[in-house]
C-alpha positions in Angstrom: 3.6 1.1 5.3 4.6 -2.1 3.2 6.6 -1.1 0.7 7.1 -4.4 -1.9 8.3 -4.5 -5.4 7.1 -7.8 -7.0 8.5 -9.4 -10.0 6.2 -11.2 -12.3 7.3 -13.4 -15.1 5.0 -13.6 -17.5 4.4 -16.7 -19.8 4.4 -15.6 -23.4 3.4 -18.4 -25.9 3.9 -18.1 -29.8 5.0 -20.7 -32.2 4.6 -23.4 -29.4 7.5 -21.7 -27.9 7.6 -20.7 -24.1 8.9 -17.8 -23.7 9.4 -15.5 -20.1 9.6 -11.7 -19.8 10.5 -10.2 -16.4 8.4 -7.2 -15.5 8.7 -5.0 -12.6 5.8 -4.0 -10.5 5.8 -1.8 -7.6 2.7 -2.1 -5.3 2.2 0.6 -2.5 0.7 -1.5 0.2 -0.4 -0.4 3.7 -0.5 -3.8 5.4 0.5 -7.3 5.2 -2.5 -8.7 4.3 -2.3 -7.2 1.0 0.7 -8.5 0.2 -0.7 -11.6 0.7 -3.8 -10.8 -0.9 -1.1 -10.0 -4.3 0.6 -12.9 -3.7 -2.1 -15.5 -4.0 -4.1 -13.1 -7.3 -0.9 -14.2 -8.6 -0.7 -17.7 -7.6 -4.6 -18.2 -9.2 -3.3 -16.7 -12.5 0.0 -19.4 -12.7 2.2 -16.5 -12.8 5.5 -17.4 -11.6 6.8 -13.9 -9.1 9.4 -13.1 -6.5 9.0 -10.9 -3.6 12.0 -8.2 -3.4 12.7 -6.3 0.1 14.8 -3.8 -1.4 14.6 -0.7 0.3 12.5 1.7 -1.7 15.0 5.0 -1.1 18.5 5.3 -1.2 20.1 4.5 2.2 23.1 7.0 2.4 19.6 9.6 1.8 17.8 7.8 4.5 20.7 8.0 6.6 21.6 11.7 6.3 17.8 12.3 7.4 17.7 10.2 10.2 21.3 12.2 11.1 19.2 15.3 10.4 16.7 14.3 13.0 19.0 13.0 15.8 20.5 16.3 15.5 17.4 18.4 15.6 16.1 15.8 18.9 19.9 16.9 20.8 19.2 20.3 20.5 21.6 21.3 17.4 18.8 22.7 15.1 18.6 26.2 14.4 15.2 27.8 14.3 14.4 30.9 11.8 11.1 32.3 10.5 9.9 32.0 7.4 11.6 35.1 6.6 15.1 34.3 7.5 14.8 31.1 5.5 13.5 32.9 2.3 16.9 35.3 2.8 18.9 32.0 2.6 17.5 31.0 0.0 17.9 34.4 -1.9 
């Protein structure tokens, strides 16, 4: 999935003045083509936008879970039934 965060500027106009506010907007895409279908909705309306390829989750989380599943693929995951794990939890 696409994940892009696009940042509009909007054009605000009062007393002949111009005047830009910076808005975030988060789309949820699931290909490229939407992205590019975003990009040019905003190109038809004037509105002046930048494309961010931040990463949507944190990346010390994302690397602890990708740890988490190296660990489980080697062998070092422990298995317990839903019983045992509602004991832990206890």
């Amino acid at each position: 999935m696409y994940d892009e965060k696009i940042i509009a500027f909007l054009y605000i106009y009062k007393n002949n003045l111009e005047i830009m506010e910076a808005i975030n907007i988060k789309a949820f895409t699931s290909d490229a083509s939407q992205i590019e279908a975003l990009k040019a909705f905003m190109k038809a309306l004037k509105i002046k936008f930048e494309v961010s390829k931040e990463p949507p989750y944190n990346t010390d989380f994302v690397a602890m879970i990708k740890k988490g599943d190296k660990q489980i693929a080697d062998g070092k995951g422990i298995k317990m039934s839903i019983a045992d794990f509602k004991d832990l939890c206890k």
